[in-house]
C-alpha positions in Angstrom: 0.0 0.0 0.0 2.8 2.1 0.9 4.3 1.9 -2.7 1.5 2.4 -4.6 0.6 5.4 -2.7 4.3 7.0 -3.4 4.1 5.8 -7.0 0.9 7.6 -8.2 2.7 10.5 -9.3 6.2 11.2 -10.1 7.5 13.5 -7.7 10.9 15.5 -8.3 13.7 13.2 -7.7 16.1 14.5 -4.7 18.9 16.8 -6.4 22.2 15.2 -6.7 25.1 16.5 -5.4 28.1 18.1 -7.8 31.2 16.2 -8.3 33.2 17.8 -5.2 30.9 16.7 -3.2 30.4 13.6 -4.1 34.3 13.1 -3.9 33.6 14.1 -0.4 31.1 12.1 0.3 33.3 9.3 -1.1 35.5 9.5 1.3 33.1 9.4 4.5 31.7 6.7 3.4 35.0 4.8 3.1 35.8 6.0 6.7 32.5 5.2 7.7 32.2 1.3 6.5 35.5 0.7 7.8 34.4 1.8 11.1 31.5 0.4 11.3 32.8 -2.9 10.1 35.5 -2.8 13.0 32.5 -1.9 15.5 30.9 -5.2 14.5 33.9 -7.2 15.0 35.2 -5.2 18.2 32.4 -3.5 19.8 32.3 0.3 19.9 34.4 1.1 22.5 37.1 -1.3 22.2 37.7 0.5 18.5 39.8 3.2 18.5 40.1 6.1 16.0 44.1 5.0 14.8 42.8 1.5 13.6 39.6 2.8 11.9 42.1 5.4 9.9 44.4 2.2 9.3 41.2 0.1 7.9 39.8 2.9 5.9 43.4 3.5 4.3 43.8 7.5 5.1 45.7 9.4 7.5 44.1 10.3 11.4 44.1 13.9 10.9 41.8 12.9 7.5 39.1 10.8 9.8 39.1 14.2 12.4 38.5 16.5 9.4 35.1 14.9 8.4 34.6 13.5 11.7 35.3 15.7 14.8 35.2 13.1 17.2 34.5 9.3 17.2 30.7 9.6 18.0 30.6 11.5 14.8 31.4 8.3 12.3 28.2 7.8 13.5 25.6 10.7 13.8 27.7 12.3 10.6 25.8 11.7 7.1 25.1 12.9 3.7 21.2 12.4 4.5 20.3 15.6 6.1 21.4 18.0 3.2 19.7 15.6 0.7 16.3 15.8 2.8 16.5 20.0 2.9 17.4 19.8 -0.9 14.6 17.4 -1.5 11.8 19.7 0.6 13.1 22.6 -1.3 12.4 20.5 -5.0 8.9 19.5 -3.9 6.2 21.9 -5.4 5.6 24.8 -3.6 1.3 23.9 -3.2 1.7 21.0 -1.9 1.2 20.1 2.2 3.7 19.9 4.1 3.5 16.9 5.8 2.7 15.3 2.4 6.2 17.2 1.1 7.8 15.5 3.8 6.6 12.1 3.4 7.6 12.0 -0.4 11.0 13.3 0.5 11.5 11.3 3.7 10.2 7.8 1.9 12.2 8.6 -1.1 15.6 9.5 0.6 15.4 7.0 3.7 14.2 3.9 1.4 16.7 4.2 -1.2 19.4 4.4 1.6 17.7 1.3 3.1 17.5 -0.4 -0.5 21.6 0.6 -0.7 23.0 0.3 2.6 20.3 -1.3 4.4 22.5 -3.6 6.8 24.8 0.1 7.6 21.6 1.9 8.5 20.4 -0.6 10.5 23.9 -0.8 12.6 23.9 3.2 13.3 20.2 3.2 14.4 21.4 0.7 17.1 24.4 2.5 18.3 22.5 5.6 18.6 20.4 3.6 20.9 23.1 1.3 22.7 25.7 3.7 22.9 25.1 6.6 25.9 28.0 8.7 24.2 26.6 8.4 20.4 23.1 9.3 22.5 24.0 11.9 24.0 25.7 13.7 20.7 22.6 13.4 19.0 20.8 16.0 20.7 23.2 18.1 19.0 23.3 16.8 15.7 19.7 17.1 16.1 19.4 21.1 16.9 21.8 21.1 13.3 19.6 18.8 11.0 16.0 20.7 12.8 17.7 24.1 11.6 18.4 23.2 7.7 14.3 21.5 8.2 13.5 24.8 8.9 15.4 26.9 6.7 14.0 24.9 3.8 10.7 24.7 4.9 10.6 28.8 5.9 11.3 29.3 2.0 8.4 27.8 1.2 6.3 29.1 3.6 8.0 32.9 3.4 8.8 32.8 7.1 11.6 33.5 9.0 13.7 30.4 9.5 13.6 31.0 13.4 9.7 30.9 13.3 8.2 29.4 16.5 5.7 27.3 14.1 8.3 26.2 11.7 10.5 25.1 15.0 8.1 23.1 16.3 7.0 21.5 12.8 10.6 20.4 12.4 11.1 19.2 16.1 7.8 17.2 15.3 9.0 15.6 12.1 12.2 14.6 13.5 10.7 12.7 16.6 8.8 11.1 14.5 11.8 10.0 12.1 13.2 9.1 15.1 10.8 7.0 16.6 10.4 5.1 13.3 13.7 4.6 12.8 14.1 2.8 16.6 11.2 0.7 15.9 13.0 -0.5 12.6 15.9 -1.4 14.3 13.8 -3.0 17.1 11.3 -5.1 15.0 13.2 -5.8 12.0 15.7 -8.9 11.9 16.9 -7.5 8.7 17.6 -4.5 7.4 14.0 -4.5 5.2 13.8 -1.2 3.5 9.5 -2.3 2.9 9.6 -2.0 7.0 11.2 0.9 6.9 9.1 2.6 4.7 6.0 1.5 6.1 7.0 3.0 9.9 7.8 6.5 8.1 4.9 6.1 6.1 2.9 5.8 9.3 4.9 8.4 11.5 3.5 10.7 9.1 -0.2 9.9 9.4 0.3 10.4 12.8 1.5 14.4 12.2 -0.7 14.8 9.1 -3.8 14.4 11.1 -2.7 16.4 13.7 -1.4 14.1 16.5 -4.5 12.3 17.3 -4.8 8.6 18.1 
């Protein structure tokens, strides 16, 4: 049900990034895989930042200058610019909660399609981890503000509106939430699961937080 409700239309793909930042983004996820691969085989904190610069092939002070400190191999990502780019491409009539649903489904289920098994490891270090944890709340003030600066240029706000604040503090919780529950009720990394918990965390903010 979920898929034939996003495939009605043809919605504006997600704009893709030029070919510096691609090289960039390259490289994280080199860093990244090699991390996480050694997190699997060592556990989180018996991993240290030297060998995951080793595994990955680049030099230490290369790991710090796209990740600032260890907890950020983790909360760190391409995803959030691609979601602010993606609200800005949708058209400018349409609801936003519905804007958000196309963009979130889109970005989050072809990242689950591609790098399903990755996804699903961060999810559970963000919730197994107290250190990864507790960094999130800041990574989370930083991907709420590009929410709302996108969504303020569609709606001619400022981008420090109260309304637009609490929209994006909504649609994050419940990104959040559905996110957890994937990594708590799915075996595997099942990008249809996925989908179908954003796809609901949606409902639940499009008509208006009721039960």
């Amino acid at each position: 049900m979920v898929c034939a409700r996003m495939n009605a239309t043809s919605p504006p793909r997600t704009p893709r990034p030029g070919l510096r930042e691609r090289k960039k983004i390259k490289t994280r996820q080199a860093i990244r895989r090699a991390a996480y691969r050694l997190f699997a085989e060592r556990g989180y904190q018996a991993t240290s930042v030297e060998r995951i610069a080793e595994a990955a092939e680049v030099s230490l002070s290369t790991v710090f200058r796209y990740f600032p400190t260890k907890e950020d191999l983790v909360l760190t990502d391409e995803y959030d610019t691609l979601l602010a780019a993606g609200i800005r491409a949708r058209p400018a009539d349409e609801p936003m909660v519905e804007s958000i649903r196309r963009v979130t489904v889109e970005t989050l289920g072809e990242i689950a399609a591609q790098e399903g098994a990755e996804l699903l490891q961060r999810i559970r270090l963000i919730r197994d981890v107290p250190a990864i944890r507790g960094r999130s709340a800041e990574q989370a003030a930083r991907i709420a503000a590009l929410i709302s600066a996108a969504l303020a240029e569609r709606a001619g706000r400022p981008a420090d509106d109260l309304e637009l604040r609490v929209v994006s503090a909504a649609i994050l919780a419940a990104l959040q939430e559905a996110m957890l529950s994937w990594a708590a009720e799915s075996p595997t990394a099942a990008p249809d699961a996925l989908i179908a918990l954003i796809d609901r965390s949606m409902d639940v903010l499009a008509r208006g937080l009721t039960l």
